[in-house]
TORKOL-4160 file (C-alpha; in steps of 0.2 Angstrom, whole numbers, padded with zeros to 4 digits, m for minus):
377
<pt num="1" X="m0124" Y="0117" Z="m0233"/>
<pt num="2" X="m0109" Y="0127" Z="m0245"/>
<pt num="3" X="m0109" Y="0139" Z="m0231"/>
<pt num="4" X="m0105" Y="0125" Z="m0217"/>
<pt num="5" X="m0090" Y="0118" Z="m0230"/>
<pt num="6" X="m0086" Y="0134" Z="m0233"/>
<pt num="7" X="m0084" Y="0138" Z="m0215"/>
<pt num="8" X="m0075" Y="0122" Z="m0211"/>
<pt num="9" X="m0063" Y="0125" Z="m0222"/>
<pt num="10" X="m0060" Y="0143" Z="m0217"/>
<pt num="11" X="m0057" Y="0139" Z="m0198"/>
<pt num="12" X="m0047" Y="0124" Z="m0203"/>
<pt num="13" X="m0034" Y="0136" Z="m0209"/>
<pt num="14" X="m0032" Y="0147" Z="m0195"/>
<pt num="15" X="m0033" Y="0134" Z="m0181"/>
<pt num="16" X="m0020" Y="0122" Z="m0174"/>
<pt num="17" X="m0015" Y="0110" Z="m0158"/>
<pt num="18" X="m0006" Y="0111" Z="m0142"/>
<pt num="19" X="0012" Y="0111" Z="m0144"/>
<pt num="20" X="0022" Y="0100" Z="m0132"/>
<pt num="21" X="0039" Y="0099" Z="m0141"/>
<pt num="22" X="0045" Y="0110" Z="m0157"/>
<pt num="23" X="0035" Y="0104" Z="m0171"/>
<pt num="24" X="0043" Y="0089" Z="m0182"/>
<pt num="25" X="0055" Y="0094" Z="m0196"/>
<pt num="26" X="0048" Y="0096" Z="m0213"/>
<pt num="27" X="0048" Y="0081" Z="m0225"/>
<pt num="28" X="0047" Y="0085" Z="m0242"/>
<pt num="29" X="0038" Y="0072" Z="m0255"/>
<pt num="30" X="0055" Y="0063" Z="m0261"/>
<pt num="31" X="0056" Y="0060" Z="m0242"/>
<pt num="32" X="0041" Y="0052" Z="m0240"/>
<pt num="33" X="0042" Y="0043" Z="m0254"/>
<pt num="34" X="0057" Y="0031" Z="m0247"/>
<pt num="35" X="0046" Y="0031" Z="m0230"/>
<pt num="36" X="0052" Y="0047" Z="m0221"/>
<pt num="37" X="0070" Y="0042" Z="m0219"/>
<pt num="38" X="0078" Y="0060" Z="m0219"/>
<pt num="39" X="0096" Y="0058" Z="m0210"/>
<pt num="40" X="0107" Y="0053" Z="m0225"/>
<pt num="41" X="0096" Y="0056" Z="m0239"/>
<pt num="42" X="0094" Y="0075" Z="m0239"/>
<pt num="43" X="0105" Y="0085" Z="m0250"/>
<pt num="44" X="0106" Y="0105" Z="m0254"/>
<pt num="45" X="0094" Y="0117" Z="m0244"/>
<pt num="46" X="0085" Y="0098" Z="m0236"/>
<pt num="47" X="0101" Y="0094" Z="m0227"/>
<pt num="48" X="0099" Y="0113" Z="m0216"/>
<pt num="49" X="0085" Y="0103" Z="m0210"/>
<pt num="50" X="0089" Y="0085" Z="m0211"/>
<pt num="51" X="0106" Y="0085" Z="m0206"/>
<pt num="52" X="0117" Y="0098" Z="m0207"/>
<pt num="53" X="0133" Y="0087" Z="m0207"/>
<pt num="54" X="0128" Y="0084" Z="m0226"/>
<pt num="55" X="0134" Y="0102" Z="m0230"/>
<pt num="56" X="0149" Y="0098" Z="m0230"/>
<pt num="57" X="0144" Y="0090" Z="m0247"/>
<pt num="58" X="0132" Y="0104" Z="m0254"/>
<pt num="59" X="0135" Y="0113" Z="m0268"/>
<pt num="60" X="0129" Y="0130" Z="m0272"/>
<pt num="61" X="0107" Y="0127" Z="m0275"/>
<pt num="62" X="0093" Y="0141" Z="m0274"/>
<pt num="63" X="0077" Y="0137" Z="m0272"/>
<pt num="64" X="0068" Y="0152" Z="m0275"/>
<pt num="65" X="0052" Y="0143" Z="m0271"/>
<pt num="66" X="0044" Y="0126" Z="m0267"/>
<pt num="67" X="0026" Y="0121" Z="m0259"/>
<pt num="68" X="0019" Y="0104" Z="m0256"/>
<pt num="69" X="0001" Y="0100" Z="m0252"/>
<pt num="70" X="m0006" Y="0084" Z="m0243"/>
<pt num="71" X="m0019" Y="0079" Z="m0238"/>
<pt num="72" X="m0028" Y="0063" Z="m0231"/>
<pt num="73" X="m0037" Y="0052" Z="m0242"/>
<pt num="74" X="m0054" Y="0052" Z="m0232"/>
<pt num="75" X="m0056" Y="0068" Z="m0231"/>
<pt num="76" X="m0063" Y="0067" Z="m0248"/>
<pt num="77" X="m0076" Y="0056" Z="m0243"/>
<pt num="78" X="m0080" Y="0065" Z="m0227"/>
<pt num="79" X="m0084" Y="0080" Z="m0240"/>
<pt num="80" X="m0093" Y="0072" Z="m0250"/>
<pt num="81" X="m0103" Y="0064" Z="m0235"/>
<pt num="82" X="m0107" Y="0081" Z="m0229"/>
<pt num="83" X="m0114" Y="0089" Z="m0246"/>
<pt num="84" X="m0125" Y="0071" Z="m0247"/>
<pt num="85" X="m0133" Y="0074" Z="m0231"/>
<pt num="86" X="m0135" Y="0092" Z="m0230"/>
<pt num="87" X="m0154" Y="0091" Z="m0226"/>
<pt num="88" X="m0150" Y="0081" Z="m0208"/>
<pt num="89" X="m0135" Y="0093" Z="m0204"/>
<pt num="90" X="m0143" Y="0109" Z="m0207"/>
<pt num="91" X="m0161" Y="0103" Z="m0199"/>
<pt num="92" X="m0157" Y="0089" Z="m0186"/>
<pt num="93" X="m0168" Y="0095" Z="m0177"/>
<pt num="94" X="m0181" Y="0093" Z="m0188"/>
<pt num="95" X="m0181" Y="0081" Z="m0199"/>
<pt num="96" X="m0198" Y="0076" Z="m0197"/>
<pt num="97" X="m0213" Y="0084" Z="m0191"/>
<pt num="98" X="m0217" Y="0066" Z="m0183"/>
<pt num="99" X="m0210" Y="0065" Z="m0166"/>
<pt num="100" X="m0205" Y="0046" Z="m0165"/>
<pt num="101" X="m0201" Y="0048" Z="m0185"/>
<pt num="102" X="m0189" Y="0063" Z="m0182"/>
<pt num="103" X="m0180" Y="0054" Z="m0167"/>
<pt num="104" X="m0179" Y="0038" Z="m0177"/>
<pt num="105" X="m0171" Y="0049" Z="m0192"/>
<pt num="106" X="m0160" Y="0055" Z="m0181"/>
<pt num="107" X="m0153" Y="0038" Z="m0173"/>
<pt num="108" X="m0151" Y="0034" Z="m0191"/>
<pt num="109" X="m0140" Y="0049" Z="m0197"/>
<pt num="110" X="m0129" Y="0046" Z="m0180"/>
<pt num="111" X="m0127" Y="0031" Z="m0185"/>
<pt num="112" X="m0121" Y="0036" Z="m0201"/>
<pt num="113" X="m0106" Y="0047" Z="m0194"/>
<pt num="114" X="m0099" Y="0033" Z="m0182"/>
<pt num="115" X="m0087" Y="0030" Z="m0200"/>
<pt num="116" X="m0079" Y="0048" Z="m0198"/>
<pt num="117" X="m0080" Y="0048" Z="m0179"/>
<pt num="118" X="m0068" Y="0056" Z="m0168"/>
<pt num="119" X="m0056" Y="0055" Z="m0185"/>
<pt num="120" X="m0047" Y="0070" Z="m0189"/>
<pt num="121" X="m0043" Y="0073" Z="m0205"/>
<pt num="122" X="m0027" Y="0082" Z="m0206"/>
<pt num="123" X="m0022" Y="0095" Z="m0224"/>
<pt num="124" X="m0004" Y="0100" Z="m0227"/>
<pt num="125" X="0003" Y="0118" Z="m0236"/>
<pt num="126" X="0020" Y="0118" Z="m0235"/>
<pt num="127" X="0030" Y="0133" Z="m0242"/>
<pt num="128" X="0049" Y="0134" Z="m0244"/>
<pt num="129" X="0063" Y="0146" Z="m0251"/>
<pt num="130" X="0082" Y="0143" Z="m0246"/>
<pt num="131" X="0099" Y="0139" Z="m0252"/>
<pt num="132" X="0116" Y="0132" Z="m0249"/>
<pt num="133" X="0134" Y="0132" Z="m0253"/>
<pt num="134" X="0149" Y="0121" Z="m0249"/>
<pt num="135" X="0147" Y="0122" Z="m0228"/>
<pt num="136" X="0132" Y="0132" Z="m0226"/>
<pt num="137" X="0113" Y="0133" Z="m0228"/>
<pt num="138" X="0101" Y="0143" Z="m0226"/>
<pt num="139" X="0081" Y="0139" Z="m0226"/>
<pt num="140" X="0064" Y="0149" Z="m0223"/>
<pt num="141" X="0050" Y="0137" Z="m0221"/>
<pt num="142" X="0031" Y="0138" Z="m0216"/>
<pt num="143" X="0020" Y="0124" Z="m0212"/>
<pt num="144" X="0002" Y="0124" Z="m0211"/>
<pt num="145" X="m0008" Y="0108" Z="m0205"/>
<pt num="146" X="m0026" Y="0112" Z="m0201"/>
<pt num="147" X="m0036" Y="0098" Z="m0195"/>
<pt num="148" X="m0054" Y="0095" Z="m0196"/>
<pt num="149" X="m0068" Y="0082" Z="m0190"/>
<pt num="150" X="m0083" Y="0075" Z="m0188"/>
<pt num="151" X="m0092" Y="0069" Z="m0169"/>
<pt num="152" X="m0106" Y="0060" Z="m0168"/>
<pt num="153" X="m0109" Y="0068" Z="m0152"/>
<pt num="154" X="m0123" Y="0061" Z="m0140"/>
<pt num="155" X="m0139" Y="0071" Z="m0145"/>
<pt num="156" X="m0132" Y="0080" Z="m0160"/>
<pt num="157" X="m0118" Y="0082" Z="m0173"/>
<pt num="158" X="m0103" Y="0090" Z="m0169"/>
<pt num="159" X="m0090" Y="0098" Z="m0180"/>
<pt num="160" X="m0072" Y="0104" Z="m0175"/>
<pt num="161" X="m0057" Y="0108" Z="m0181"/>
<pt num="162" X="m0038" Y="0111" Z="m0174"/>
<pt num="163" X="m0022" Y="0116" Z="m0182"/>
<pt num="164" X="m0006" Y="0124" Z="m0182"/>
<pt num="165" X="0004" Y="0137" Z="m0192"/>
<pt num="166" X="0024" Y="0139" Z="m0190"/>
<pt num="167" X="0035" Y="0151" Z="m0198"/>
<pt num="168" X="0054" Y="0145" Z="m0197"/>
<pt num="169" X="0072" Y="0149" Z="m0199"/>
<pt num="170" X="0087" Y="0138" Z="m0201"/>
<pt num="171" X="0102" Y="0141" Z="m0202"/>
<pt num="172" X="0117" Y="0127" Z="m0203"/>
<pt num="173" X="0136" Y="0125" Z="m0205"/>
<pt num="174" X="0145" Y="0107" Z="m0212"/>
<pt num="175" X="0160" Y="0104" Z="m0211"/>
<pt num="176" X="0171" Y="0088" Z="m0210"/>
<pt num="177" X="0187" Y="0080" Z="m0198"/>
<pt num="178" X="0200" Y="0066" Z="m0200"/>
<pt num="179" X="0201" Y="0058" Z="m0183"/>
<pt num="180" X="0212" Y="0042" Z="m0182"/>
<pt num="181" X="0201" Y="0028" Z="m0176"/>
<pt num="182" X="0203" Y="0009" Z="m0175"/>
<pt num="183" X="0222" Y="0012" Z="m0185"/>
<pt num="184" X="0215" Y="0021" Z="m0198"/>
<pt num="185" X="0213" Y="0040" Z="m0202"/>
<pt num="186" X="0192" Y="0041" Z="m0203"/>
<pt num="187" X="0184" Y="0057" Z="m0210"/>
<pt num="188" X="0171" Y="0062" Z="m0200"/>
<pt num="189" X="0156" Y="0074" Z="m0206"/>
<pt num="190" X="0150" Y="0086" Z="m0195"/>
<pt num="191" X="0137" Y="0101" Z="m0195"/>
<pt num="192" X="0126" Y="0110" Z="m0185"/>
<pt num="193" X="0111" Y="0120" Z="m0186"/>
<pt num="194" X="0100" Y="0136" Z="m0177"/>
<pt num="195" X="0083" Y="0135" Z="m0178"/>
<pt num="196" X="0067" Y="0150" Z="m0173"/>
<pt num="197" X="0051" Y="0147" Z="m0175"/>
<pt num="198" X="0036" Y="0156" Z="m0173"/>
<pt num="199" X="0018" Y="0148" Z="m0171"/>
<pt num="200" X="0002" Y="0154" Z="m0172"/>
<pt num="201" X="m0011" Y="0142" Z="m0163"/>
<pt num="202" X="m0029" Y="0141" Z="m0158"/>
<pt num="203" X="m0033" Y="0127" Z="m0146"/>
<pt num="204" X="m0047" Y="0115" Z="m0151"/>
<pt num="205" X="m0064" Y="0125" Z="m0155"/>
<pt num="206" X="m0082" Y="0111" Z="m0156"/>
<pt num="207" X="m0100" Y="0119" Z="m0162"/>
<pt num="208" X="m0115" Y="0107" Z="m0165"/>
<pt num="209" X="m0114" Y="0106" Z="m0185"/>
<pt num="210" X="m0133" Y="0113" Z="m0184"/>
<pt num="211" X="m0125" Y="0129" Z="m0178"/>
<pt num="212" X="m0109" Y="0131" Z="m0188"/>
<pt num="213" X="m0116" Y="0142" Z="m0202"/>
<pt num="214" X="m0123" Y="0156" Z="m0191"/>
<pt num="215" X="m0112" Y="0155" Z="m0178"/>
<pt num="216" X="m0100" Y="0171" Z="m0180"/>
<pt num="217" X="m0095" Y="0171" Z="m0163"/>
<pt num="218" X="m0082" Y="0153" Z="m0167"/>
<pt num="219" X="m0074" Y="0162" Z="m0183"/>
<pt num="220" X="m0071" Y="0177" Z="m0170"/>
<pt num="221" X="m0063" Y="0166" Z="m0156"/>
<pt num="222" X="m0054" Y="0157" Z="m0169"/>
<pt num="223" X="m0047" Y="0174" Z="m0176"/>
<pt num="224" X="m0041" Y="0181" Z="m0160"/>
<pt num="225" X="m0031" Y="0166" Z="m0154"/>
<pt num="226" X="m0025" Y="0166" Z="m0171"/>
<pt num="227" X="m0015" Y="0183" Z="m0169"/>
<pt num="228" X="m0007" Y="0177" Z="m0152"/>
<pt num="229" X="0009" Y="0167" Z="m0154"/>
<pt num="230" X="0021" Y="0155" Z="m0145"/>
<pt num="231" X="0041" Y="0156" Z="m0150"/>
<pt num="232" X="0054" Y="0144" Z="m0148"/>
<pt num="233" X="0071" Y="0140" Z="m0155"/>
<pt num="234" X="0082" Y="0124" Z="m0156"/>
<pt num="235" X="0100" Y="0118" Z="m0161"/>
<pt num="236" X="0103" Y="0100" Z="m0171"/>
<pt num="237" X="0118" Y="0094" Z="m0172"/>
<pt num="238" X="0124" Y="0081" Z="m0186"/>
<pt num="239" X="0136" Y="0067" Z="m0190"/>
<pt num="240" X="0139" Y="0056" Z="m0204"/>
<pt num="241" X="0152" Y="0043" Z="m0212"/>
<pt num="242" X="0156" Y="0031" Z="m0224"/>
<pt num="243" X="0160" Y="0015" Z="m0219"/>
<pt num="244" X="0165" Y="0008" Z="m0236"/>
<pt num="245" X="0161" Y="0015" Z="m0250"/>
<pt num="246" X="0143" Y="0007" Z="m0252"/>
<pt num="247" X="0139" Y="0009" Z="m0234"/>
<pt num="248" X="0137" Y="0025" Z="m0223"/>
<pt num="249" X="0131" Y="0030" Z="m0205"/>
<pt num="250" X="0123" Y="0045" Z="m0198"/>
<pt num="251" X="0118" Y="0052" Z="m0183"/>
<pt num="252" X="0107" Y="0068" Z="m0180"/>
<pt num="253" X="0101" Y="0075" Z="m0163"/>
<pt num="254" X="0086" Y="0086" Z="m0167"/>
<pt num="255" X="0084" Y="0100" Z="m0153"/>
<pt num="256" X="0099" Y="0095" Z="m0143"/>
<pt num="257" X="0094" Y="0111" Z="m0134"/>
<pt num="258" X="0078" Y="0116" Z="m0137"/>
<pt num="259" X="0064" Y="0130" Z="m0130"/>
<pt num="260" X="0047" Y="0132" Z="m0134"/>
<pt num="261" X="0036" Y="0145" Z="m0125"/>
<pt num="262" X="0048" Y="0144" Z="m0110"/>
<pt num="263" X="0051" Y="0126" Z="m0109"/>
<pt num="264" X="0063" Y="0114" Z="m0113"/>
<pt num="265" X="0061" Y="0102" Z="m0126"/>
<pt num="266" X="0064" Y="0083" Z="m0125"/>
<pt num="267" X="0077" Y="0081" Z="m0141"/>
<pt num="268" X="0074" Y="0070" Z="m0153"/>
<pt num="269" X="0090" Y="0057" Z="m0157"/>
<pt num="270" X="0090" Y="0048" Z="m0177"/>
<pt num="271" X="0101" Y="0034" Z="m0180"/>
<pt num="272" X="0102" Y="0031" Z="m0200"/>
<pt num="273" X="0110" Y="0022" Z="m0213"/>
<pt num="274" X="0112" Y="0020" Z="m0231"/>
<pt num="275" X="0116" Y="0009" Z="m0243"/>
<pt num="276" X="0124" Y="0009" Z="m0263"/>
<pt num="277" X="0114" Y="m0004" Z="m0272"/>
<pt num="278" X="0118" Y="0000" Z="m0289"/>
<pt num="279" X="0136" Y="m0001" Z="m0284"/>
<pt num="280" X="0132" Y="m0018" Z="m0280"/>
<pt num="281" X="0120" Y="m0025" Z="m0293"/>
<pt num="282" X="0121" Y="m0013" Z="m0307"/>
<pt num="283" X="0137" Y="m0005" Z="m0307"/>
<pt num="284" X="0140" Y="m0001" Z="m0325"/>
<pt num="285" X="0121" Y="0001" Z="m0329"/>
<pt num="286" X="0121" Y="0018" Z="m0340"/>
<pt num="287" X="0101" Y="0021" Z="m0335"/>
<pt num="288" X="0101" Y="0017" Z="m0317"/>
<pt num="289" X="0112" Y="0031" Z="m0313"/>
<pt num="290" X="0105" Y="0031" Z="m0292"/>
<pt num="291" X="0102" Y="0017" Z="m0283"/>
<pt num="292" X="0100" Y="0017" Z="m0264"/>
<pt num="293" X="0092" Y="0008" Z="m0248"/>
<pt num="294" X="0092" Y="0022" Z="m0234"/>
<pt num="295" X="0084" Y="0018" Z="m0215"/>
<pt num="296" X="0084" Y="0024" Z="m0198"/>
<pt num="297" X="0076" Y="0023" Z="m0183"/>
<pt num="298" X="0070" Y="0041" Z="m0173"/>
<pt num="299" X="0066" Y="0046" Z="m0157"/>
<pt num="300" X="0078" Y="0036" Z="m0148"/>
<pt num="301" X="0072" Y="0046" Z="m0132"/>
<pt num="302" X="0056" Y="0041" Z="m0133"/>
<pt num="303" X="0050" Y="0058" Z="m0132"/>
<pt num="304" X="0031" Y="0055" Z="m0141"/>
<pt num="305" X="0031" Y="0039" Z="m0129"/>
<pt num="306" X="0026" Y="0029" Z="m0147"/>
<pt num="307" X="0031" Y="0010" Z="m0149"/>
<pt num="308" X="0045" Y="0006" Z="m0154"/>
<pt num="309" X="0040" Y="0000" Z="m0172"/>
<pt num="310" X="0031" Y="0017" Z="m0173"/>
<pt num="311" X="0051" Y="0023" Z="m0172"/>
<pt num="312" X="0055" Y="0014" Z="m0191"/>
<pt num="313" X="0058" Y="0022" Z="m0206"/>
<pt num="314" X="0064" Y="0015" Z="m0221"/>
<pt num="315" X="0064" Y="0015" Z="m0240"/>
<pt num="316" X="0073" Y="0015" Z="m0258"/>
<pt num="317" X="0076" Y="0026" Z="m0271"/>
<pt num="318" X="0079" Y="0021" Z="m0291"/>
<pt num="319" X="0085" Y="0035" Z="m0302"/>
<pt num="320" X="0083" Y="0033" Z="m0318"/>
<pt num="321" X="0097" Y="0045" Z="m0331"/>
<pt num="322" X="0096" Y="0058" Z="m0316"/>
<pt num="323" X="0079" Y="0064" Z="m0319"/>
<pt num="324" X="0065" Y="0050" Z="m0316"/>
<pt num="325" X="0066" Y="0046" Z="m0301"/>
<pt num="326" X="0053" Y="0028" Z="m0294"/>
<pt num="327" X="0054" Y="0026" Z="m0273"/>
<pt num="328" X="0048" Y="0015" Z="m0260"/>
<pt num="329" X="0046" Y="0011" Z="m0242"/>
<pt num="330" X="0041" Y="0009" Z="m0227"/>
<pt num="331" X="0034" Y="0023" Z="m0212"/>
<pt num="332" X="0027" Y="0018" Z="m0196"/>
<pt num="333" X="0028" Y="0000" Z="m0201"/>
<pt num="334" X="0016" Y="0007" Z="m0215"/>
<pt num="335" X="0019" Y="0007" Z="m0236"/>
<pt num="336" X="0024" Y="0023" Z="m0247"/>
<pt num="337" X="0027" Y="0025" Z="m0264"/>
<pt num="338" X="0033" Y="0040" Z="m0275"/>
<pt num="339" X="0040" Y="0046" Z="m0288"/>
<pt num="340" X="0050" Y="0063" Z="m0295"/>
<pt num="341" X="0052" Y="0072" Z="m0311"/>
<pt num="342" X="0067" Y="0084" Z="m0311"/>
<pt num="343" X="0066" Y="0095" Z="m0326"/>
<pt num="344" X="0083" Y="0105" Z="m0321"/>
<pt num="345" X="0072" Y="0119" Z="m0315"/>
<pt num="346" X="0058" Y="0113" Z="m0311"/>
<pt num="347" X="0055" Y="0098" Z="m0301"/>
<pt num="348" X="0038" Y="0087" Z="m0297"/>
<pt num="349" X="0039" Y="0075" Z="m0282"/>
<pt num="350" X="0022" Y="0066" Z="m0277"/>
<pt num="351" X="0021" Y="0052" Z="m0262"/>
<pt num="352" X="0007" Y="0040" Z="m0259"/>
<pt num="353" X="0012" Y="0035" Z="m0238"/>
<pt num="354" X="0003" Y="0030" Z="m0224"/>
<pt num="355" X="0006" Y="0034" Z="m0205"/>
<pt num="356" X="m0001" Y="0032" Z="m0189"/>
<pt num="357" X="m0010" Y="0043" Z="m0179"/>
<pt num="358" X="m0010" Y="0034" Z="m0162"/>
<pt num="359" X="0005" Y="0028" Z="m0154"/>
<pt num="360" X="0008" Y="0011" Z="m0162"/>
<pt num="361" X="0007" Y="0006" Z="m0180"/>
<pt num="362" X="m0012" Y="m0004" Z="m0181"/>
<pt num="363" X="m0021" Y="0009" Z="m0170"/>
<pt num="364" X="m0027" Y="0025" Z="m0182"/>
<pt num="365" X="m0019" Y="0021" Z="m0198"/>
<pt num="366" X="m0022" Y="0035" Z="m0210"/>
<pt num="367" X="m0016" Y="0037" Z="m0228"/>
<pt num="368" X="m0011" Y="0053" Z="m0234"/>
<pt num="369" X="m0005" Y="0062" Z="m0254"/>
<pt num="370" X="0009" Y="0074" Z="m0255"/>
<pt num="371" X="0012" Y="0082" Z="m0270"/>
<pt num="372" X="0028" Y="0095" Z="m0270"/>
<pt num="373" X="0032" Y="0108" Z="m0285"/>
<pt num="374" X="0049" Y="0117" Z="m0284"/>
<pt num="375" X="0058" Y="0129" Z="m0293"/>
<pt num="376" X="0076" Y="0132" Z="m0292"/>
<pt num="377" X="0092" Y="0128" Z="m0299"/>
């Protein structure tokens, strides 16, 4: 049974899913934390990503490397139920040398997978390096999301995985305009960024559980479609402004012109805002030195055809003497909590978030752990 987790785990890391637009943006663990709100909340090498408008804020920053890891929290217990039933998975078909016994212990152990069903249960490895200075950034970024599952199947247990590999370049410019507006001269942020990508994919691959350790022939296919690749490039374009100085806006069109393996893309539009609470309630608090309330709603296109619940993002973000950082919020109409350690060099970010697979929050709700490490200064 090692060998069949073993093998699960290595085609889980070389397979992927069909593409139908460019993958989503990376989110970092501080992201997630405050519910996956990105459009006015990521600063230095984030905002080449996020929005590029907030360069025109960034000061020099070098992250010479960062990697976050997530994972969902059943796959634990889908692990766990494979090593406690290794005797049905490796010998379903015989499990007892009584006929009517064999086909009632088999019932049983079916039975027994309807929890992990037609779930996929989806890892995360996302390296990072990049940098920025005032108006530009600059970001190299790989994201790995191998998905695996367990099928009941109809006369047998069925294992299979899917998964995605993409190797990215950004590259952005922010900058900023005074444009007179409602009799008043408004300072407008602006910024833009190119994008490449290249994926490596292998469409979905399913083997009856009972064959998975000696099959050598899935581990080849897997490993050929693995060295074929898709590209595809993409331009955002970023906007942001404060209102007051509590209160900003920002706007970011994701893909605005975007092609992937010779096809256009559908972009993706984010309407955000963010908030100053401290600057409300605690204004001269010496510990609270960061509060803020951040939102925003994405998709505006209806691209992924979701609902429009499935569309909110929001969350908060308490920094305590700029360097413990405690957040909040809300993604896919779900929870998430998190919290960050900045240690000058080093930073720790974790989130705890849950989001939903299907296309409206209650479908396939799935809670997920992110923990991010970077170095940089």
């Amino acid at each position: 049974m090692k060998r069949l987790l073993l093998t699960l785990l290595l085609l889980s890391l070389v397979a992927s899913a069909f593409a139908t637009t460019l993958p989503e943006y990376r989110r970092g663990a501080a992201e997630l934390g405050i519910g996956g709100a990105t459009s006015l909340y990521g600063y230095n090498s984030s905002a080449t990503i996020y929005n590029p408008a907030l360069l025109n804020r960034a000061n020099f920053h070098l992250d010479l490397f960062s990697i976050g890891v997530g994972y969902d929290d059943k796959i634990t217990k889908m692990v766990q139920f494979i090593k406690d039933h290794d005797k049905e998975f490796s010998h379903f078909d015989s499990l007892s040398s009584n006929s009517d016994t064999n086909r009632m212990l088999q019932q049983k152990f079916l039975n027994s997978i309807e929890q992990y069903d037609d779930m996929w249960f989806k890892l995360g490895i996302t390296p990072q390096i990049g940098f920025t200075m005032k108006h530009f950034g600059f970001v190299i970024s790989d994201q790995t999301y191998p998905e695996v599952k367990l099928d009941r199947g109809i006369f047998n247990p069925m294992a299979a995985v899917q998964g995605y590999t993409d190797l990215a370049f950004y590259a952005g410019y922010g900058n900023q305009y005074t444009l007179p507006l409602f009799g008043k001269d408004r300072m407008i942020e602006y910024g833009a960024t190119v994008k490449l990508l290249s994926r490596r994919e292998v469409p979905l691959k399913r083997i009856s559980a009972t064959k998975l350790e000696s099959n050598t022939d899935l581990q080849d296919q897997v490993k050929n479609d693995f060295n074929k690749k898709k590209t595809g490039f993409g331009i955002d374009l970023g906007l942001a402004h404060n209102m007051s100085d509590r209160w900003e806006l920002g706007a970011v069109m994701h893909d605005a012109i975007g092609v992937f393996d010779g096809h256009y893309v559908t972009p993706n539009l984010v309407l955000g805002t963010k908030y100053s609470v401290k600057d409300l309630l605690v204004p001269d608090d010496d510990i609270i030195t960061r509060w803020i309330a951040t939102g925003e709603i994405q998709d505006w296109f209806n691209g992924g055809g979701t609902s429009f619940f499935y569309k909110w993002h929001m969350g908060t973000e308490i920094s305590l003497l700029n360097r413990f950082n405690l957040r909040g919020g809300f993604n896919q109409g779900y929870p998430t909590a998190g919290a960050g350690l900045d240690l000058w060099i080093l930073k720790l970010d974790y989130a705890y978030y849950g989001e939903e697979l299907g296309l409206a929050p209650g479908q396939l709700p799935s809670y997920k752990q992110f923990l991010q490490i970077s170095v940089g200064w």
